[in-house]
LUMDREN-929941 format. One record per atom (N, C-alpha, C, CB): residue number from 1; atom name; x, y, z. Coordinates in pm, 1 decimal. Each point is the difference from the previous one (the first is absolute). Glycine has a CB too. Example, Ala and Ser with C-alpha at 12.3 -4.5 7.8 and 13.67 -1.06 7.14 Angstrom:
<recs>
> n	atom	c1	c2	c3
> 1	N	1319.0	-569.0	780.0;
> 1	CA	-89.0	119.0	0.0;
> 1	C	90.0	120.0	0.0;
> 1	CB	-189.2	-117.3	124.6;
> 2	N	154.2	222.3	-196.6;
> 2	CA	82.0	119.0	6.0;
> 2	C	-77.0	109.0	73.0;
> 2	CB	118.4	-62.8	-214.5;
</recs>
This chain:
<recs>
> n	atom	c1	c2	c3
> 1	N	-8572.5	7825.2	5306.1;
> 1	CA	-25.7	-90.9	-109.4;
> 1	C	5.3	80.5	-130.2;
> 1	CB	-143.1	-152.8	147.8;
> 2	N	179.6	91.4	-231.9;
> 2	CA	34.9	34.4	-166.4;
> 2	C	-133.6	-12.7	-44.0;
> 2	CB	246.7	-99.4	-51.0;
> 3	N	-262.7	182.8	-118.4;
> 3	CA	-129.5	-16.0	-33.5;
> 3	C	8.1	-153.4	-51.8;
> 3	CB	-60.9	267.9	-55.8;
> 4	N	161.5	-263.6	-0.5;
> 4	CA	83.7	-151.5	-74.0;
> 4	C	-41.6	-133.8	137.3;
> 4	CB	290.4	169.1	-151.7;
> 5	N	-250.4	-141.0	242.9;
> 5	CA	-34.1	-95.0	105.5;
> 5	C	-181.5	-53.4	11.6;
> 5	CB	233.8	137.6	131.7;
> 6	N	-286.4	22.2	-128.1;
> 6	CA	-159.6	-19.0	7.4;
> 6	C	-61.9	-53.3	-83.0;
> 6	CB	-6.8	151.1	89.5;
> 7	N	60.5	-126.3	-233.4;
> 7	CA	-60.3	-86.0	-84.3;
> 7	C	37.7	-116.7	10.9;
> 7	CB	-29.6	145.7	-124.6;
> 8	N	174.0	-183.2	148.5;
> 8	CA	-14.2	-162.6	-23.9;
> 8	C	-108.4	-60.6	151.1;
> 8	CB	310.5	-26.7	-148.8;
> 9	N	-318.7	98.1	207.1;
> 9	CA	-74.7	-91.7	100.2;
> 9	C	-156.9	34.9	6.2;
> 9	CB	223.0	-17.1	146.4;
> 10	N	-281.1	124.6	-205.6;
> 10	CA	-158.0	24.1	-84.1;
> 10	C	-53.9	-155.9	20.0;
> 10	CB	66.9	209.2	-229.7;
> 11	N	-12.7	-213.8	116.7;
> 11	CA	-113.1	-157.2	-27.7;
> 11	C	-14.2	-141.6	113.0;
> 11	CB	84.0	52.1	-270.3;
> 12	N	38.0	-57.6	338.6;
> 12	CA	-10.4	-105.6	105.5;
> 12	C	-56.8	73.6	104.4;
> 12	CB	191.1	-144.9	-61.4;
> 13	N	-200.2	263.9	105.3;
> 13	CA	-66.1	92.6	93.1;
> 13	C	-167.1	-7.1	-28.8;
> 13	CB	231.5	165.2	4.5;
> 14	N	-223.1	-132.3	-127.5;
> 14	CA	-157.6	22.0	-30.8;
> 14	C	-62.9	-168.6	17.5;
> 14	CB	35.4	244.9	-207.2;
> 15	N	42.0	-361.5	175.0;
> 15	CA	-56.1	-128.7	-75.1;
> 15	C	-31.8	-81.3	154.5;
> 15	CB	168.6	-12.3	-283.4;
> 16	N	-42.4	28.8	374.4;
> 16	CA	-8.0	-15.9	145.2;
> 16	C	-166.7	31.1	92.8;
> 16	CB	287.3	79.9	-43.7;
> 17	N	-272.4	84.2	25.7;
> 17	CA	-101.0	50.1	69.6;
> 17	C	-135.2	-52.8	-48.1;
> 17	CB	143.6	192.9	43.0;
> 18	N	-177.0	-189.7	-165.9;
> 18	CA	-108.0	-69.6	-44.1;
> 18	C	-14.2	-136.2	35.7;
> 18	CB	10.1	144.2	-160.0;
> 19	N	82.8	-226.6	170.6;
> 19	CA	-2.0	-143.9	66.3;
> 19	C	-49.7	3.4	132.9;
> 19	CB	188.4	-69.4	-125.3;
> 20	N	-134.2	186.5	187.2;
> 20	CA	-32.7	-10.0	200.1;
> 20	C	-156.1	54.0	4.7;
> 20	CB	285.2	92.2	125.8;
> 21	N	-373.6	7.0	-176.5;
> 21	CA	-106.4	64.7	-47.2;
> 21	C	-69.7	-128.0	-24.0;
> 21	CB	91.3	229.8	-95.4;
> 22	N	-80.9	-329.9	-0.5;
> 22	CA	-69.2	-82.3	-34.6;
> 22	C	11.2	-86.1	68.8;
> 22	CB	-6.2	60.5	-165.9;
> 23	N	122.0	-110.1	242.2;
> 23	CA	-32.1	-71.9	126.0;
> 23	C	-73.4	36.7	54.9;
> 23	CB	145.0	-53.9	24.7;
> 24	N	-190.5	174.6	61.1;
> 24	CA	-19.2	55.6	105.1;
> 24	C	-158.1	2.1	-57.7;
> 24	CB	252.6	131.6	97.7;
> 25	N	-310.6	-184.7	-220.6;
> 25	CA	-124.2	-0.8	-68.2;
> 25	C	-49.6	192.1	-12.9;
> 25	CB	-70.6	-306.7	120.5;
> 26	N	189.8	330.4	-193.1;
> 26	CA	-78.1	169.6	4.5;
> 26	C	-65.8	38.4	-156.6;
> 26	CB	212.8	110.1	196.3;
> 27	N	-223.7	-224.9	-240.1;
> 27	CA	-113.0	-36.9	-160.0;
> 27	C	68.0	-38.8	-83.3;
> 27	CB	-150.7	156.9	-2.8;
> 28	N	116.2	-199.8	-122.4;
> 28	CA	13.9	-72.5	-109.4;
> 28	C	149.6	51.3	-80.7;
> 28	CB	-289.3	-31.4	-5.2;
> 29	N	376.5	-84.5	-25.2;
> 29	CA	96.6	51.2	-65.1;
> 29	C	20.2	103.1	-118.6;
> 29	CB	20.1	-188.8	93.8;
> 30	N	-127.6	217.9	-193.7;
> 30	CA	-15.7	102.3	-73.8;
> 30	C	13.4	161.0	104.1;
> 30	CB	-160.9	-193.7	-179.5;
> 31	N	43.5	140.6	304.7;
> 31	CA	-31.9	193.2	42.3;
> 31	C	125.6	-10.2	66.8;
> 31	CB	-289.4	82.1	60.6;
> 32	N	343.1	-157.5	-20.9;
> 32	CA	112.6	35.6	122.1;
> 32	C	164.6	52.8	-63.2;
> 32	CB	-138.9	-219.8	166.3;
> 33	N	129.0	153.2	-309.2;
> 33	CA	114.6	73.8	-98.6;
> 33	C	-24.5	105.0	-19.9;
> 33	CB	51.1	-147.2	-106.1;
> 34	N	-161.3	181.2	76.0;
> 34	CA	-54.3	81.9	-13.1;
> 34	C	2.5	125.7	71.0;
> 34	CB	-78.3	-169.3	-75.9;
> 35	N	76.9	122.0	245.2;
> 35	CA	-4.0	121.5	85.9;
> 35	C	173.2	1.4	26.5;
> 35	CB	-287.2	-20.6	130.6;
> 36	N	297.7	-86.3	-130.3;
> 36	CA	187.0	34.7	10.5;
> 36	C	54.8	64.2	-113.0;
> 36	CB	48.6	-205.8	121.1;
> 37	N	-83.2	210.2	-260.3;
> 37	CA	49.6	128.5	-92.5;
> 37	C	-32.9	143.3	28.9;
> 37	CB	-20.0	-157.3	-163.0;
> 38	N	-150.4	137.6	205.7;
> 38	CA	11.8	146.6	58.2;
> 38	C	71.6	82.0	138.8;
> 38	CB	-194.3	-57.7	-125.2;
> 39	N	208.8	-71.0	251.4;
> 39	CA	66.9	69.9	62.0;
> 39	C	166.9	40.3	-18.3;
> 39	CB	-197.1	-89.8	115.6;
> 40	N	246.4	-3.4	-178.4;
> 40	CA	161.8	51.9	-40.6;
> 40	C	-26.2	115.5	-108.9;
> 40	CB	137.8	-257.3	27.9;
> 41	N	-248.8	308.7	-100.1;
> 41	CA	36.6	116.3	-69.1;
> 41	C	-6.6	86.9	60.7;
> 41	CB	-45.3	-57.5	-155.9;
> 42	N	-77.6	31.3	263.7;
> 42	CA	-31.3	113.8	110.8;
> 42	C	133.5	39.8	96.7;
> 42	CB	-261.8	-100.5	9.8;
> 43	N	323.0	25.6	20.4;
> 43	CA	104.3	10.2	82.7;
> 43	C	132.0	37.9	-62.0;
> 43	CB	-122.1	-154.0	127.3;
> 44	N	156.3	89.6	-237.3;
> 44	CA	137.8	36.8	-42.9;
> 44	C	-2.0	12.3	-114.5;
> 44	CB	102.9	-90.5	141.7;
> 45	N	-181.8	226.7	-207.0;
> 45	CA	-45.2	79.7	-102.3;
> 45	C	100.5	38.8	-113.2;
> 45	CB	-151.1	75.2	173.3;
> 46	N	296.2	-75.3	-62.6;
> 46	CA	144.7	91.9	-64.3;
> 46	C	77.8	-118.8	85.0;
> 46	CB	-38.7	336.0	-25.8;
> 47	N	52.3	-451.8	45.7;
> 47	CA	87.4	-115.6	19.2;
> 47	C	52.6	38.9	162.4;
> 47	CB	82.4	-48.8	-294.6;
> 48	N	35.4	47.6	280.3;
> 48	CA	73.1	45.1	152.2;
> 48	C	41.1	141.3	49.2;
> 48	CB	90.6	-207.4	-38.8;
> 49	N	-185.3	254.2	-106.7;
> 49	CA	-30.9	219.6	49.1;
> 49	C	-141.7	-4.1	21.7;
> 49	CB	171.8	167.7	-187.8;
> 50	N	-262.3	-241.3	222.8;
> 50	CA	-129.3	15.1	14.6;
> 50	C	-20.7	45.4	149.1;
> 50	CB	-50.8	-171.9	-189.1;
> 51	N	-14.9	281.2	202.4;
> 51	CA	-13.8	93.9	103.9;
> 51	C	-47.3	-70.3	92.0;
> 51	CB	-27.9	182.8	-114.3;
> 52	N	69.0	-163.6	281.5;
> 52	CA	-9.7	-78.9	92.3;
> 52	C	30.6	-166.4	39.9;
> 52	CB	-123.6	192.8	-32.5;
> 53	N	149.6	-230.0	-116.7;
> 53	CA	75.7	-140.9	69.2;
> 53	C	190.5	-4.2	-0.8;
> 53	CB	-252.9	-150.8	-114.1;
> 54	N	268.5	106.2	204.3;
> 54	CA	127.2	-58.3	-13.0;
> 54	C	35.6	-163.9	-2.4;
> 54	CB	29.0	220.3	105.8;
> 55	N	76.0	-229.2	-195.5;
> 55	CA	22.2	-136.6	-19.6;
> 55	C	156.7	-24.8	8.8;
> 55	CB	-218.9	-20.2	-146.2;
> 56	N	282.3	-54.9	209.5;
> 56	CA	137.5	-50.2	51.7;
> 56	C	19.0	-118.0	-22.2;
> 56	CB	6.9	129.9	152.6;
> 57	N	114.0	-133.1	-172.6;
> 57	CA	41.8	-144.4	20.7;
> 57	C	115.9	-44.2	71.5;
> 57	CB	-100.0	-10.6	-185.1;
> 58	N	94.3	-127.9	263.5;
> 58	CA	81.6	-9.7	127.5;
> 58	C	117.4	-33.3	-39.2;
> 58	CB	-161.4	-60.0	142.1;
> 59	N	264.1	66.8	-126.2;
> 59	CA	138.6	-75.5	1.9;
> 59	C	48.8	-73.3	119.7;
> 59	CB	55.4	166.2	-145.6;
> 60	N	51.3	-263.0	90.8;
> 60	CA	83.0	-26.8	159.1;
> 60	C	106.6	66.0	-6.5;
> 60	CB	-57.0	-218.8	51.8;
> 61	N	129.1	204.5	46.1;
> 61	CA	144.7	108.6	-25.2;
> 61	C	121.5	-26.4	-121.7;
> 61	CB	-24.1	17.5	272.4;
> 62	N	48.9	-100.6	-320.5;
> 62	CA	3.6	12.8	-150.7;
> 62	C	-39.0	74.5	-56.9;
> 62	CB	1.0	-143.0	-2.4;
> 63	N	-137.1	206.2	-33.2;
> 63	CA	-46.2	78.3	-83.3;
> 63	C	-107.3	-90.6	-87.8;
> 63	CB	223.1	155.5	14.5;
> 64	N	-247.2	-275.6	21.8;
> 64	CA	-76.7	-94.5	-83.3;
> 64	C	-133.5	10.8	22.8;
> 64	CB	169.4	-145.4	-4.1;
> 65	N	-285.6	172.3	-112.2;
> 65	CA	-147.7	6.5	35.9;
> 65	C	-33.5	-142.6	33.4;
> 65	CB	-63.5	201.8	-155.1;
> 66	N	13.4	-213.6	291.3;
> 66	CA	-79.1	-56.8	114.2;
> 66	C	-144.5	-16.0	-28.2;
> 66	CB	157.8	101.7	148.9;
> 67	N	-204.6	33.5	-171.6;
> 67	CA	-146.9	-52.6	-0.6;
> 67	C	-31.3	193.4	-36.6;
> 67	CB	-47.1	-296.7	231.2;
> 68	N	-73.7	289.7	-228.7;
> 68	CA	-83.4	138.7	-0.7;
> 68	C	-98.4	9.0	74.2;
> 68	CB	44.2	28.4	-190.1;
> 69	N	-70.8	113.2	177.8;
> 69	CA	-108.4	68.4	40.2;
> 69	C	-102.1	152.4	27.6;
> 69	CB	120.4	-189.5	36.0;
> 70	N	-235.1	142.7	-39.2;
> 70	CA	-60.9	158.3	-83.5;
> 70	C	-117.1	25.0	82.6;
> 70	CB	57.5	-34.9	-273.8;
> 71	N	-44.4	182.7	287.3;
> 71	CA	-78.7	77.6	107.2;
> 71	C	-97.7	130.6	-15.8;
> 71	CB	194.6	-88.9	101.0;
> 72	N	-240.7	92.7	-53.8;
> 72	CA	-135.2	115.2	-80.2;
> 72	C	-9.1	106.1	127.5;
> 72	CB	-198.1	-202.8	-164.5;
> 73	N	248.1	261.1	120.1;
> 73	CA	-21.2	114.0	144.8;
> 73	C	-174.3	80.6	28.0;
> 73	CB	305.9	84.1	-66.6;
> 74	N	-325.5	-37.7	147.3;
> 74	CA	-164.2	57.6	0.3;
> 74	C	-24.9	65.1	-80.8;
> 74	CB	-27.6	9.7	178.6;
> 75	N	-124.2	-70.8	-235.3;
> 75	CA	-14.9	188.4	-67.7;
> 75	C	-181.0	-74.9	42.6;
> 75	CB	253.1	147.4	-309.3;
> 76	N	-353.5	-93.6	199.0;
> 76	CA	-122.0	63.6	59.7;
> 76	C	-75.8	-204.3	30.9;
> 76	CB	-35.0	355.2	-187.2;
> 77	N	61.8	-387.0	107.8;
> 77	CA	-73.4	-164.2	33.0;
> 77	C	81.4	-59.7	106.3;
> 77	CB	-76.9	-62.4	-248.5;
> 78	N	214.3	66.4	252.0;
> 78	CA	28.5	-142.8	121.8;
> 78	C	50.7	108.1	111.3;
> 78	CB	107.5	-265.2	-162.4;
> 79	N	-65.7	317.3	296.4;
> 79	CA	31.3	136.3	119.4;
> 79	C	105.5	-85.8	-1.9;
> 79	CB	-202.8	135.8	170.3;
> 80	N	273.1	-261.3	-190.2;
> 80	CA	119.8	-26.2	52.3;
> 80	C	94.5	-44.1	-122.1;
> 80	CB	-109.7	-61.0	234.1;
> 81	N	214.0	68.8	-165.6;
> 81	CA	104.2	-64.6	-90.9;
> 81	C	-41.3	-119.0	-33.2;
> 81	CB	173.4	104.6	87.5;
> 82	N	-132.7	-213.4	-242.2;
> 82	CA	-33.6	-151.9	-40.9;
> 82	C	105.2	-59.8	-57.6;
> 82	CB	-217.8	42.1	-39.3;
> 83	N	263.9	-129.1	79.9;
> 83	CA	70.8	-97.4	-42.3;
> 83	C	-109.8	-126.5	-112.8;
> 83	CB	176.4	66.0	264.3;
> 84	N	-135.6	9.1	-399.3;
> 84	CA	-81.0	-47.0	-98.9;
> 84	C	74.0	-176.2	-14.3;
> 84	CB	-62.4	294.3	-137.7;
> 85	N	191.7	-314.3	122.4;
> 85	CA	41.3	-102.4	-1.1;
> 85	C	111.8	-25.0	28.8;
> 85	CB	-131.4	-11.9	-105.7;
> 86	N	221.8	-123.0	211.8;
> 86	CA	119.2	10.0	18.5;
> 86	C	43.8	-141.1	-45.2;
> 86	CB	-12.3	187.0	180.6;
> 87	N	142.8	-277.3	-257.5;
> 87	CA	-13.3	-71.9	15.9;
> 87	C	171.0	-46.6	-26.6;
> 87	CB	-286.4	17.1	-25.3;
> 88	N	335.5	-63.9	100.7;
> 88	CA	118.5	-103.3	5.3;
> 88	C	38.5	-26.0	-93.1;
> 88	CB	-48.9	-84.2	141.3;
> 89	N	141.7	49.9	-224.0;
> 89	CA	9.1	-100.0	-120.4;
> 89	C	50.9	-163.7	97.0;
> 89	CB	98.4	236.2	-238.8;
> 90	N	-235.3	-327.5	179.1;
> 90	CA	39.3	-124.2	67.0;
> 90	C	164.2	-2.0	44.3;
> 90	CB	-199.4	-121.4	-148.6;
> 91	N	291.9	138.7	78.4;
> 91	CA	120.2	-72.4	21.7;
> 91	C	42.2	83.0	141.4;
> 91	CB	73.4	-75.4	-281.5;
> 92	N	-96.9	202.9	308.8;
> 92	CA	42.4	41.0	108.3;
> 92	C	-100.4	32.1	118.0;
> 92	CB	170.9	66.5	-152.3;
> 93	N	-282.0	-187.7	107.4;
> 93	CA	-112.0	21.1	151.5;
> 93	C	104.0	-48.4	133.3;
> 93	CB	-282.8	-92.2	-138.2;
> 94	N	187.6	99.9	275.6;
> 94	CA	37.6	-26.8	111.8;
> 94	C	127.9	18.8	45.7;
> 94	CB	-156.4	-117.6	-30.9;
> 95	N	223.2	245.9	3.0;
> 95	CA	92.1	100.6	37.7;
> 95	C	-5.5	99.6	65.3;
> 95	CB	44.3	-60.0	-135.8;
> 96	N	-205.7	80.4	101.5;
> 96	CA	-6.0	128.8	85.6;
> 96	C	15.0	147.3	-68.9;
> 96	CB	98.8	-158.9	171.3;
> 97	N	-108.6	129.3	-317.5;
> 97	CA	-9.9	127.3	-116.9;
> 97	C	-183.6	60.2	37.2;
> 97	CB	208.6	-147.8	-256.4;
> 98	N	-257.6	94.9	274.6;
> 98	CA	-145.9	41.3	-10.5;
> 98	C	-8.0	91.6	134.9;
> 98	CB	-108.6	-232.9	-137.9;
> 99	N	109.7	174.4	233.6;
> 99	CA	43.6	72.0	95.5;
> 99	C	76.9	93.3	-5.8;
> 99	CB	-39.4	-147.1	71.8;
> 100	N	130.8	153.0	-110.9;
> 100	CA	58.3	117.3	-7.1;
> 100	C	-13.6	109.0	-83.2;
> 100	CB	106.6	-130.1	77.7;
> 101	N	-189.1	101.0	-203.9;
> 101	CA	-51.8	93.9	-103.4;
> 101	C	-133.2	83.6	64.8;
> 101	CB	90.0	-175.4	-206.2;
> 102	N	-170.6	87.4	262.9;
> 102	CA	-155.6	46.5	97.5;
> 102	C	114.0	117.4	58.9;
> 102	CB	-213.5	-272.6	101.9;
> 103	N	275.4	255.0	3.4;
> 103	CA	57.4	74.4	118.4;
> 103	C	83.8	72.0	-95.6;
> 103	CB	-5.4	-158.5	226.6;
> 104	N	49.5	223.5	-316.1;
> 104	CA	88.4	65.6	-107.5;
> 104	C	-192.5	98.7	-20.8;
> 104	CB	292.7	-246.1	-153.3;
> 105	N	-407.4	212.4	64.4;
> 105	CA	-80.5	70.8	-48.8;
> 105	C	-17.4	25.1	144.0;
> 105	CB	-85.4	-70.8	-245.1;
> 106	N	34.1	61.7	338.2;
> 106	CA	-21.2	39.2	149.1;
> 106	C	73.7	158.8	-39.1;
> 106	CB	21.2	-281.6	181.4;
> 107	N	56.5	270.2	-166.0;
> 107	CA	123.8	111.0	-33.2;
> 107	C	-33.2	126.0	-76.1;
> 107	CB	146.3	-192.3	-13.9;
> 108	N	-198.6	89.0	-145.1;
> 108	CA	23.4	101.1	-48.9;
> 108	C	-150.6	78.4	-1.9;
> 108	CB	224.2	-106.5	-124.3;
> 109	N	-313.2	26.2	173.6;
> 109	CA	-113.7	44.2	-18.7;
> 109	C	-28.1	127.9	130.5;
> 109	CB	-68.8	-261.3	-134.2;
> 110	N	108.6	240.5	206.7;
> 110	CA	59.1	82.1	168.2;
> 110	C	57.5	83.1	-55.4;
> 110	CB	53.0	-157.0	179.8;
> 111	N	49.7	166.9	-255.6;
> 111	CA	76.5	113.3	-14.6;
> 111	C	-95.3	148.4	-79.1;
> 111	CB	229.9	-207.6	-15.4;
> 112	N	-331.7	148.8	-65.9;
> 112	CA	-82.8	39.6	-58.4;
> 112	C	-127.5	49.6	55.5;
> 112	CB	119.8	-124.1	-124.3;
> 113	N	-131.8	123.3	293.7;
> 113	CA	-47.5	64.8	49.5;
> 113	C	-138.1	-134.6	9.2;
> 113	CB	143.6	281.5	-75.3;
> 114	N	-136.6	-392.5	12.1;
> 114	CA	-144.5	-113.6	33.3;
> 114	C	58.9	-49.3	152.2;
> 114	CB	-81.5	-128.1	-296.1;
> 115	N	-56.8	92.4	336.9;
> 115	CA	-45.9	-37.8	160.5;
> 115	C	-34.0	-113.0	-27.7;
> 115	CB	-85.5	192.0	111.0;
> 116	N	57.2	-246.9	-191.7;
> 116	CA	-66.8	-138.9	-11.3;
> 116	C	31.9	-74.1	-164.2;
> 116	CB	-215.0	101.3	191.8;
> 117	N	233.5	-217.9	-170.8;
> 117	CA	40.6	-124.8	-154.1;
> 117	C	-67.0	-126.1	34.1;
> 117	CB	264.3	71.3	-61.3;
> 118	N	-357.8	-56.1	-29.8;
> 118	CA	-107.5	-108.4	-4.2;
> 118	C	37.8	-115.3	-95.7;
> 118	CB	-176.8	176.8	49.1;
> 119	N	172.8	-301.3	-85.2;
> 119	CA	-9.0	-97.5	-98.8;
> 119	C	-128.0	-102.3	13.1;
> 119	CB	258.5	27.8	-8.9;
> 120	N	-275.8	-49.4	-88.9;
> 120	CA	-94.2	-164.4	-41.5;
> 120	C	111.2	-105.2	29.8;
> 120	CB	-170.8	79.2	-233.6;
> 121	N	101.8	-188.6	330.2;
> 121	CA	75.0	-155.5	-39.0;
> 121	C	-147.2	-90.8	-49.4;
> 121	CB	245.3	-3.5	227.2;
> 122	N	-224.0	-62.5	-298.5;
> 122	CA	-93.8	-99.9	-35.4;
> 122	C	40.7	-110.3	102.3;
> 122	CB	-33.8	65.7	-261.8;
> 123	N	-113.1	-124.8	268.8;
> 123	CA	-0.5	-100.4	137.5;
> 123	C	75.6	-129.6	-51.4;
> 123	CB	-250.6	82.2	112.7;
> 124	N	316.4	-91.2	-211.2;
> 124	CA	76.3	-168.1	-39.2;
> 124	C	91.5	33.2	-22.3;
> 124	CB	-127.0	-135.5	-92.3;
> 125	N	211.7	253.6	164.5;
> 125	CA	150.2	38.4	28.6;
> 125	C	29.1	-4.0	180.9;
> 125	CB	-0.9	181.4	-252.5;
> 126	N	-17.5	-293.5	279.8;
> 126	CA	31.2	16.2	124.9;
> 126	C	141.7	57.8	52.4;
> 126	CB	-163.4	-173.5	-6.8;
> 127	N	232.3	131.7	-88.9;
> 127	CA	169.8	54.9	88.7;
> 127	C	18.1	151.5	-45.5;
> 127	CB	161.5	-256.7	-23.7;
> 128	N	-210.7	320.7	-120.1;
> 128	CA	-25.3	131.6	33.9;
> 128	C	-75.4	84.6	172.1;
> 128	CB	-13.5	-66.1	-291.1;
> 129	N	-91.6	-54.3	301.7;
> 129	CA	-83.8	118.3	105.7;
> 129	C	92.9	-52.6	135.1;
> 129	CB	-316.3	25.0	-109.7;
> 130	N	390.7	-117.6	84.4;
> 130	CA	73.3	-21.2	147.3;
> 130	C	117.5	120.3	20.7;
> 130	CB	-33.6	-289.2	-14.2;
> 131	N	76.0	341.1	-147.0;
> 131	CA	104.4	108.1	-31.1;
> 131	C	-42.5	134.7	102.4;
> 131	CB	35.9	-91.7	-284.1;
> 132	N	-169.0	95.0	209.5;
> 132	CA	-54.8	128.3	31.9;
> 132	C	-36.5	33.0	138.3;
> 132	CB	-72.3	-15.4	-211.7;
> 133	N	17.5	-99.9	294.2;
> 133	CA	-22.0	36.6	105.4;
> 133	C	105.9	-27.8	47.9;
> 133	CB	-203.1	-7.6	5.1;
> 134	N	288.5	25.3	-9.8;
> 134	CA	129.5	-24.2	60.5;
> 134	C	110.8	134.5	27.5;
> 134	CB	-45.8	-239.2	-125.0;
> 135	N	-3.7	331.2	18.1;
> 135	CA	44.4	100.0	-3.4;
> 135	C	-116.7	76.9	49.5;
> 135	CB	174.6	-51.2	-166.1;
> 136	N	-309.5	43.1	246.4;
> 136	CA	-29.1	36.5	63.4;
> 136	C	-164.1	88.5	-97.9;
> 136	CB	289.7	-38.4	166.9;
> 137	N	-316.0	-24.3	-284.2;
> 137	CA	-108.5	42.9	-72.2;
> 137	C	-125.2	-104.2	39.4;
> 137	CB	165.3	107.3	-198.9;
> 138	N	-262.0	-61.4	210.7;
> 138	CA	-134.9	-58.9	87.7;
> 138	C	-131.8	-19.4	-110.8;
> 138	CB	78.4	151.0	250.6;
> 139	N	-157.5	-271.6	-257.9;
> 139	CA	-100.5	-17.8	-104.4;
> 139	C	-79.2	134.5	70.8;
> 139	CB	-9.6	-307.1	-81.3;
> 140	N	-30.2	430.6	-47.6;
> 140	CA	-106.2	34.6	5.2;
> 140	C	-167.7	-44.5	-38.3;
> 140	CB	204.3	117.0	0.8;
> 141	N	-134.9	-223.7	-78.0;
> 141	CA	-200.0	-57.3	27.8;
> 141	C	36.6	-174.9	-109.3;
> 141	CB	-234.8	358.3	-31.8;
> 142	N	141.1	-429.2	1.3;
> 142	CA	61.8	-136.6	-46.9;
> 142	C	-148.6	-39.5	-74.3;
> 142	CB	215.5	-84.0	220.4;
> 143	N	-168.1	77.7	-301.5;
> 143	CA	-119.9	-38.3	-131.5;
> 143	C	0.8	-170.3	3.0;
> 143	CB	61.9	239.3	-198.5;
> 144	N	-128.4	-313.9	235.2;
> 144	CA	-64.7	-142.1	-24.4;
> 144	C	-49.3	-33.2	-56.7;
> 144	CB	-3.1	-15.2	101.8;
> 145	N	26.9	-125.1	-169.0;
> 145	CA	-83.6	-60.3	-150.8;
> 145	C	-33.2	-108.3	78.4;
> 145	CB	126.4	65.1	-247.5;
> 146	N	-193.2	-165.2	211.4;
> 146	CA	17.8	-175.6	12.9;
> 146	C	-44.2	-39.4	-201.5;
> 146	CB	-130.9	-56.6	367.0;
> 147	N	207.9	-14.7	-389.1;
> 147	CA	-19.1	-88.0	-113.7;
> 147	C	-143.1	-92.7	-5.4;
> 147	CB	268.3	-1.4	7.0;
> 148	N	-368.7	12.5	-45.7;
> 148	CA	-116.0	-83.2	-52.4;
> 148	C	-1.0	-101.1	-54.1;
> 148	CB	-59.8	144.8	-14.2;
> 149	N	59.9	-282.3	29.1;
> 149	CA	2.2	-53.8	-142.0;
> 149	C	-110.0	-116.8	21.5;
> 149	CB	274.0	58.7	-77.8;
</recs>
């Protein structure tokens, strides 16, 4: 990925994640912008030279961007590889790009000497977690809400 690429997709990246967070009730729309500015500074300090992440983007054989995706290799907080975010561009979902980008970082994260690539799915993506376990990734643990009203 281009730095030119990362920025144009910053703000729908950052505006997204804060939407799924606040679904998922992880607090008030002020703190949760809030924590999503600090974690993208924390993470990609120097854009697509920021130490330990990598960020790609998929093509089809054309050469046409498909979709993206960005990965955090270990260091002292997470022991495994992370797939921070992957996502299709609607027009070329259910092809089989996602799949094949997961099994592409598989790769590259392996080649790099990681044993293990962890991700978050939020529980109101069902056809993501049907993705994932499909390629053979297993819930390590499942956070539950019920709505009050």
């Amino acid at each position: 990925m281009s730095q030119a690429e990362l920025d144009a997709l910053l703000p729908a990246l950052k505006r997204e994640y804060a939407q799924d967070e606040l679904r998922a009730g992880r607090g008030t729309p002020e703190a949760v912008h809030a924590q999503v500015e600090d974690l993208f500074a924390r993470l990609l300090p120097d854009g697509v030279d920021s130490p330990g992440q990598l960020l790609f983007v998929g093509v089809d054989g054309d050469g046409a961007v498909v979709g993206r995706i960005w990965l955090g290799l270990p260091d002292e907080r997470r022991p495994q590889a992370w797939v921070y975010d992957i996502e299709v561009d609607p027009a070329h979902r259910r092809r089989g790009y996602a799949r094949a980008m997961l099994l592409a970082a598989e790769e590259v994260v392996r080649a790099r000497g990681v044993t293990r690539l962890g991700l978050n799915v939020f529980g109101h993506n069902p056809g993501a977690q049907a993705l994932y376990e499909s390629l053979g990734y297993a819930a390590m643990s499942v956070q539950m809400s019920k709505e009050l009203t």
